[in-house]
Every structure is written in structure tokens, then in C-alpha cells.
C-alpha positions as CSV (number, residue, x, y, z in Angstrom):
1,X,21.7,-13.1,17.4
2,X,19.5,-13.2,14.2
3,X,19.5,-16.3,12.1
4,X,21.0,-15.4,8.7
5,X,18.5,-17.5,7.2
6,X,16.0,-16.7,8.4
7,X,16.7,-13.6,7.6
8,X,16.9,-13.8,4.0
9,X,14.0,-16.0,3.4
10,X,11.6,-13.3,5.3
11,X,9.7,-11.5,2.4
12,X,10.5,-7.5,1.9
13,X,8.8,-5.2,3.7
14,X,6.0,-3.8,1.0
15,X,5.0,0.0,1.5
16,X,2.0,1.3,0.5
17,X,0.8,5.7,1.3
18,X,-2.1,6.8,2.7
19,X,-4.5,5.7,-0.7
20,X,-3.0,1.8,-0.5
21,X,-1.5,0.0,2.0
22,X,1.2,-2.7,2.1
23,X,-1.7,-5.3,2.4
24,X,-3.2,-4.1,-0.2
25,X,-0.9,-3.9,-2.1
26,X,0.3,-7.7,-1.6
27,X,-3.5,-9.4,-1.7
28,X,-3.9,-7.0,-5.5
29,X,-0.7,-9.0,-6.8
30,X,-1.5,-12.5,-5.4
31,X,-4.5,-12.6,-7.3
32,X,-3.5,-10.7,-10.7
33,X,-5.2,-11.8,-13.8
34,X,-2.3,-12.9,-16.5
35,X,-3.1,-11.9,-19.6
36,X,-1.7,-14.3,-22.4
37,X,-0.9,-14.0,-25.9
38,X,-3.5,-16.9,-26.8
39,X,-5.7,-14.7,-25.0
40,X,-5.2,-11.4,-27.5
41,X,-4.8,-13.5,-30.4
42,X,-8.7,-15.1,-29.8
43,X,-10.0,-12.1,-28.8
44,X,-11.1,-13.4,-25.5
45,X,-12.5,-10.6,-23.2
46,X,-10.8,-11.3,-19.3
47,X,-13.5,-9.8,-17.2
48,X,-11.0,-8.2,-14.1
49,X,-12.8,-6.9,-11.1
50,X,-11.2,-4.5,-9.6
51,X,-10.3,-4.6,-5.7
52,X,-12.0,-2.1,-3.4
53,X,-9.1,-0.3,-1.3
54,X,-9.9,1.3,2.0
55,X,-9.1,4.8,0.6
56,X,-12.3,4.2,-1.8
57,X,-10.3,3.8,-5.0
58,X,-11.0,0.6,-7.3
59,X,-7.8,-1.5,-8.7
60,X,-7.5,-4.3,-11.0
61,X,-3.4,-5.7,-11.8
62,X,-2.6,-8.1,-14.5
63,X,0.4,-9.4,-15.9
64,X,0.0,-9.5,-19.8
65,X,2.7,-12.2,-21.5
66,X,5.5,-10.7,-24.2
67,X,6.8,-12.4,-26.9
68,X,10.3,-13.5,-27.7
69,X,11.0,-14.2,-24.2
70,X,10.4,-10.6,-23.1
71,X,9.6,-10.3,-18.9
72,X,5.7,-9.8,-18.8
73,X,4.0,-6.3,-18.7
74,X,2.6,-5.0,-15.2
75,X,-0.9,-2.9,-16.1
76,X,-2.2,-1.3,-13.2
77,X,-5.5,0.7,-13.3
78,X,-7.4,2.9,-10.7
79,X,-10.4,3.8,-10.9
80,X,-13.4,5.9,-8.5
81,X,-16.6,4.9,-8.1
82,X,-17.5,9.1,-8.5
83,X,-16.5,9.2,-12.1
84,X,-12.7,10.1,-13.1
85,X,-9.9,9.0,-10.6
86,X,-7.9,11.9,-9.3
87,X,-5.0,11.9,-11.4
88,X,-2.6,12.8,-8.5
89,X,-3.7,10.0,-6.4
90,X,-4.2,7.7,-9.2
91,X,-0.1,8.3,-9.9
92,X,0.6,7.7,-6.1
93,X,-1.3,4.7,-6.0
94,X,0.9,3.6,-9.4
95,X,4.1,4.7,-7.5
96,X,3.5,2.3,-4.3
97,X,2.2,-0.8,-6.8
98,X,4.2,-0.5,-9.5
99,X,7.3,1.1,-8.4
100,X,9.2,3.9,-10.5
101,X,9.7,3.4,-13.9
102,X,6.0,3.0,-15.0
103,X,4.1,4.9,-17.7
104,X,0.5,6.0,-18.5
105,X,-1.0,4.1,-20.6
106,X,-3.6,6.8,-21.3
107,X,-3.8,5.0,-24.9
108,X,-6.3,2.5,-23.4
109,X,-10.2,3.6,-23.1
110,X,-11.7,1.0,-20.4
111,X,-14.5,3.2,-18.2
112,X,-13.7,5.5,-16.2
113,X,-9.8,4.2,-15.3
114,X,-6.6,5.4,-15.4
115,X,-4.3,3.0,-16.9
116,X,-0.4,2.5,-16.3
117,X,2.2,0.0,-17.4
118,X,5.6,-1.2,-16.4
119,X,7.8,-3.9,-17.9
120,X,7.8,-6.5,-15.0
121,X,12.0,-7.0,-14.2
């Protein structure tokens, strides 16, 4: 018989696709950069390396603070070391990181990345 709680202290199973893996996708959000209003206000530049996946993509996740209490924002971008990221894969890659609900954030201009945000719940 399976101990209850054990059962419901064991972490849910994370599922990455064939451009980012379940690993992955768990050692990119261990080690996000958050991104705090003190931060924005000084104008202080967080230099985020992005993490090399298998499939050859580059992706960097941060966790910028809200105001008034607000749940932080997720940013999520994905980048190729050959220029422009495909955009297909790059919304895959958003899809298994970020889950549905996300948006482009095509509004930001950093290199050649594709940017996407989500309100973190």
C-alpha cells in the first residue's frame, strides 16, 4: 500500500518535449534571476546567462517583482546560437516552461531572443 504521505510530499512530475526536458526544465527554474523593483527603479543591468539545452537552444528565466502585492512575472526567453530562434520551437519551449496562458513579449529587443511572459499564480 502506498503511504499517503509520502505521496503528497513527492514533487509533480515536470514534462518537458523533444526541445526541453523535464530536467531542464527544473535546474532553469532553481536558478532564476529575480528581478526586483529596486532593481528597475536604479537602472541596474542583471546580466542573465542563458542555459544551454541539449536541443541547442539558449534559455534564460527570471521572476521580475509586481507592485501592490501582485504574484511576480515569469519571462522566459529562447534564443539560437545561428541567429533568430525558430518561432515554432521557441513557443513549444514557452509551452513546457511556462505552461498555457503566457504571451509574447515581442515588445522587448534583447539580441537575438524571443521573449514571453506569464503572471506567476
Amino acid at each position: 500500500m502506498i503511504d499517503v504521505m509520502q505521496e503528497l510530499k513527492r514533487e509533480p512530475e515536470v514534462k518537458g518535449n523533444d526541445l526541453i526536458s523535464g530536467e531542464e526544465i527544473k535546474a532553469l527554474k532553481a536558478n532564476a534571476c529575480t528581478i526586483t523593483l529596486q532593481d528597475a527603479m536604479e537602472m541596474r543591468i542583471k546580466i542573465i546567462i542563458p542555459m544551454d539545452l541539449k536541443s541547442g537552444y539558449g534559455v534564460s528565466y527570471s521572476l521580475v517583482e509586481s507592485s501592490g502585492g501582485k504574484a511576480p512575472v515569469e519571462l522566459l526567453s529562447v534564443g539560437s546560437r545561428n541567429g533568430e530562434p525558430d518561432p515554432a520551437d521557441s513557443e513549444r519551449i514557452a509551452l513546457a516552461v511556462l505552461g498555457e496562458g503566457y504571451t509574447s513579449a515581442d515588445f522587448l529587443f534583447l539580441g537575438n531572443m524571443v521573449h514571453f511572459v506569464k503572471r506567476k499564480k
